[in-house]
C-alpha positions as CSV (number, residue, x, y, z in Angstrom):
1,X,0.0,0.0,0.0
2,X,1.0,3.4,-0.9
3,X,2.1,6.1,1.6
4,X,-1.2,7.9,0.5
5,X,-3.1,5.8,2.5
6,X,-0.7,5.3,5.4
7,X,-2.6,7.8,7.8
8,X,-6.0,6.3,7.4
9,X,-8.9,6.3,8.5
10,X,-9.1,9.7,7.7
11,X,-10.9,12.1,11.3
12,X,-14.6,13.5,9.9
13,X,-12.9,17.4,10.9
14,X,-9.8,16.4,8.6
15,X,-12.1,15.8,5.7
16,X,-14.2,18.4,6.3
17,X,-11.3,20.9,6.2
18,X,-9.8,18.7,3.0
19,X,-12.9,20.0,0.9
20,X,-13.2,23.4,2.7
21,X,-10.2,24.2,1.1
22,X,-11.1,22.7,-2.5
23,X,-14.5,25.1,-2.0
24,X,-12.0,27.9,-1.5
25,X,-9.8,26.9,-4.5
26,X,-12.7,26.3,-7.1
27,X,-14.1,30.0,-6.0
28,X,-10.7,31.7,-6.6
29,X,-10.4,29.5,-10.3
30,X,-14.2,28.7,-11.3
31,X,-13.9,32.7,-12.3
32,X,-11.3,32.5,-14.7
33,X,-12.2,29.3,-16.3
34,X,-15.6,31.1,-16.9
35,X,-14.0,34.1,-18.4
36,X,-12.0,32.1,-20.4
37,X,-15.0,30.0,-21.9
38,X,-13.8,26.9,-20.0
39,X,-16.5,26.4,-17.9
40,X,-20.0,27.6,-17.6
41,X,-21.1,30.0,-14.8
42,X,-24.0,27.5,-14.6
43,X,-21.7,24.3,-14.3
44,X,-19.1,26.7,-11.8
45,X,-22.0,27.4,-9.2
46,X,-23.4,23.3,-9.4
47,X,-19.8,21.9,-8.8
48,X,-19.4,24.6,-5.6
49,X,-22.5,24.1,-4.5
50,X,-22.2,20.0,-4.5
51,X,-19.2,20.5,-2.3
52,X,-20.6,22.6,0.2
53,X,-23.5,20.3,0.5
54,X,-20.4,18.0,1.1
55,X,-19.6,19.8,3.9
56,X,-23.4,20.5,5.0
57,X,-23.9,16.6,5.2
58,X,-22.6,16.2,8.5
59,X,-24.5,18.4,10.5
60,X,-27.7,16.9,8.7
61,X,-26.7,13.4,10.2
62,X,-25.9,15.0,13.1
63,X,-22.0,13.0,13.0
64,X,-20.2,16.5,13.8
65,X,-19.1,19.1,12.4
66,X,-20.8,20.9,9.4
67,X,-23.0,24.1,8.2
C-alpha cells in the first residue's frame, strides 16, 4: 500500500477541512475558467454548490461538524 493511505482512516474534521479548502480553490479559479470559456457559470456554481452540501452533510446526520 501506498504512503497515501498510510494515515488512514481519515478524522470527519480532517475531511471536512480537506474540501473546505477545494471550496476555497474552485471560488478563486471557477472565475477565470468562466471568463475564459472553460467552464460555464451555470456548471461553476453546481460543482461549488455540491461541495458545500459535502460539507453541510454532516451536520444533517448529526456526525459533527458541518454548516
Amino acid at each position: 500500500m501506498s504512503a497515501l493511505f498510510e494515515s488512514l482512516p481519515i478524522p470527519l474534521d480532517a475531511q471536512i477541512a480537506s474540501v473546505e479548502r477545494e471550496i476555497g480553490l474552485r471560488v478563486n479559479v471557477y472565475p477565470r475558467f468562466v471568463a475564459e470559456h472553460r467552464m460555464r457559470q451555470e456548471k461553476a456554481d453546481h460543482e461549488i454548490a455540491a461541495m458545500a452540501a459535502v460539507v453541510a452533510l454532516p451536520a444533517s446526520l448529526n456526525l459533527g461538524r458541518g454548516r
